[in-house]
C-alpha positions as CSV (number, residue, x, y, z in Angstrom):
1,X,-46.4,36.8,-26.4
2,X,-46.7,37.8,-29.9
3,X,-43.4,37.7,-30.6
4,X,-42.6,34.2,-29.1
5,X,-40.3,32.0,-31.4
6,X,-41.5,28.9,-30.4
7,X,-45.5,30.0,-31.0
8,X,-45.3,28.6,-34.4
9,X,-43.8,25.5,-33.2
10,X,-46.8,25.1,-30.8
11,X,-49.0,25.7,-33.3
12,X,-47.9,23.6,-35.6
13,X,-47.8,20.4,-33.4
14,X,-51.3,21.8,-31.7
15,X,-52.7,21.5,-35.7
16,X,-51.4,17.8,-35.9
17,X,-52.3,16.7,-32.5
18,X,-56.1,17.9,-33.2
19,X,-56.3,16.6,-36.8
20,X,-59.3,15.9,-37.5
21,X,-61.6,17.1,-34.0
22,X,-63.7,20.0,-34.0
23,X,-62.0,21.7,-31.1
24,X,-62.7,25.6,-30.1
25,X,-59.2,27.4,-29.6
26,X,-58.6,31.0,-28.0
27,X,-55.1,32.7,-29.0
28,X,-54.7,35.1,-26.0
29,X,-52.2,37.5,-26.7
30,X,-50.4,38.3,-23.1
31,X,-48.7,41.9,-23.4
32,X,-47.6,42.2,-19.7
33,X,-46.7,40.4,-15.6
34,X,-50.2,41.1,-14.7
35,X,-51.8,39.6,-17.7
36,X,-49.7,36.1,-17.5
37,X,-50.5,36.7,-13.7
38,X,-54.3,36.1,-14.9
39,X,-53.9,34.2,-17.7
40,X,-52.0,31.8,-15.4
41,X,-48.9,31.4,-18.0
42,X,-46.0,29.5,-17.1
43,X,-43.7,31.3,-19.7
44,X,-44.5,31.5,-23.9
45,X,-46.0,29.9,-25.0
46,X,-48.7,28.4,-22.6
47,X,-51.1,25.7,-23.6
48,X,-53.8,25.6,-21.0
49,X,-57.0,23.2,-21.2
50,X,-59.8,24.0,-19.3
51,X,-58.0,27.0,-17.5
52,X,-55.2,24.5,-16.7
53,X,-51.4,24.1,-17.7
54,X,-51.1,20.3,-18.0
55,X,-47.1,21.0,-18.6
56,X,-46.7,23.1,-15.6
57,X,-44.0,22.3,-12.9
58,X,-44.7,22.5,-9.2
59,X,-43.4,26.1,-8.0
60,X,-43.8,27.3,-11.6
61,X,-44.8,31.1,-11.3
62,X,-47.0,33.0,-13.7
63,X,-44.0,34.2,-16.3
64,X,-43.6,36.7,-19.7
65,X,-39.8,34.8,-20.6
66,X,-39.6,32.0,-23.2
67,X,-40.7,28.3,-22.2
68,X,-38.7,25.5,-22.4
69,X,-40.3,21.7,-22.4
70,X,-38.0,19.2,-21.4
71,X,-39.2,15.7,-22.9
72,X,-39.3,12.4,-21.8
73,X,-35.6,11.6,-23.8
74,X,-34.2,14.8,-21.8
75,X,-34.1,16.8,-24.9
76,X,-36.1,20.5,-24.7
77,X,-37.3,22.9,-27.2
78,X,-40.0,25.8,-27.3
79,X,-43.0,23.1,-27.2
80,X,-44.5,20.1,-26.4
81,X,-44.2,17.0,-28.5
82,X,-47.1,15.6,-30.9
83,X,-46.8,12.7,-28.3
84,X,-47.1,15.0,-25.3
85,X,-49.9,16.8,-26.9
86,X,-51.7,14.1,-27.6
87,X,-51.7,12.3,-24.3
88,X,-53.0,15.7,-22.1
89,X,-55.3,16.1,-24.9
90,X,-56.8,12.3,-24.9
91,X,-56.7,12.9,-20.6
92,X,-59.1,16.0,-21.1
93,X,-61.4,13.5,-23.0
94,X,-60.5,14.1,-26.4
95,X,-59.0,11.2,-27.8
């Protein structure tokens, strides 16, 4: 969603975690049920790598409301962690 307030949070730790690969991103802009539906997106924002939410949750359905990420120390905000981030991104093989 465009207007997500925690996109810029994602971004920002996405930035860090992918410091200094040459890594393709696509920002897809999901305006509606039927899009996140195909997009497969678990709330905003959605990170998926190779067509794939590596944060979802069992019995997570396709969702427009704002995500929440719980982490390991039980705390939550609108995003992964840098640590979280980089551990799905060194088990798709880019360490």
């Amino acid at each position: 969603m465009p207007d997500c307030p925690s996109l810029s949070l994602l971004r920002e730790r996405l930035s860090e975690a992918l410091e200094r690969r040459h890594v393709v991103l696509e920002w897809i802009e999901v305006p509606d049920a039927e899009s996140a539906a195909r997009q497969k997106m678990s709330g905003s924002p959605t990170l998926l790598l190779d067509g794939v939410d590596p944060f979802a949750h069992d019995g997570t359905g396709p969702s427009l409301s704002c995500r929440l990420y719980r982490h390991a120390d039980g705390t939550t905000d609108g995003a992964p962690t840098l640590a979280e981030l980089r551990r799905v991104l060194a088990g798709a093989g880019m360490p």
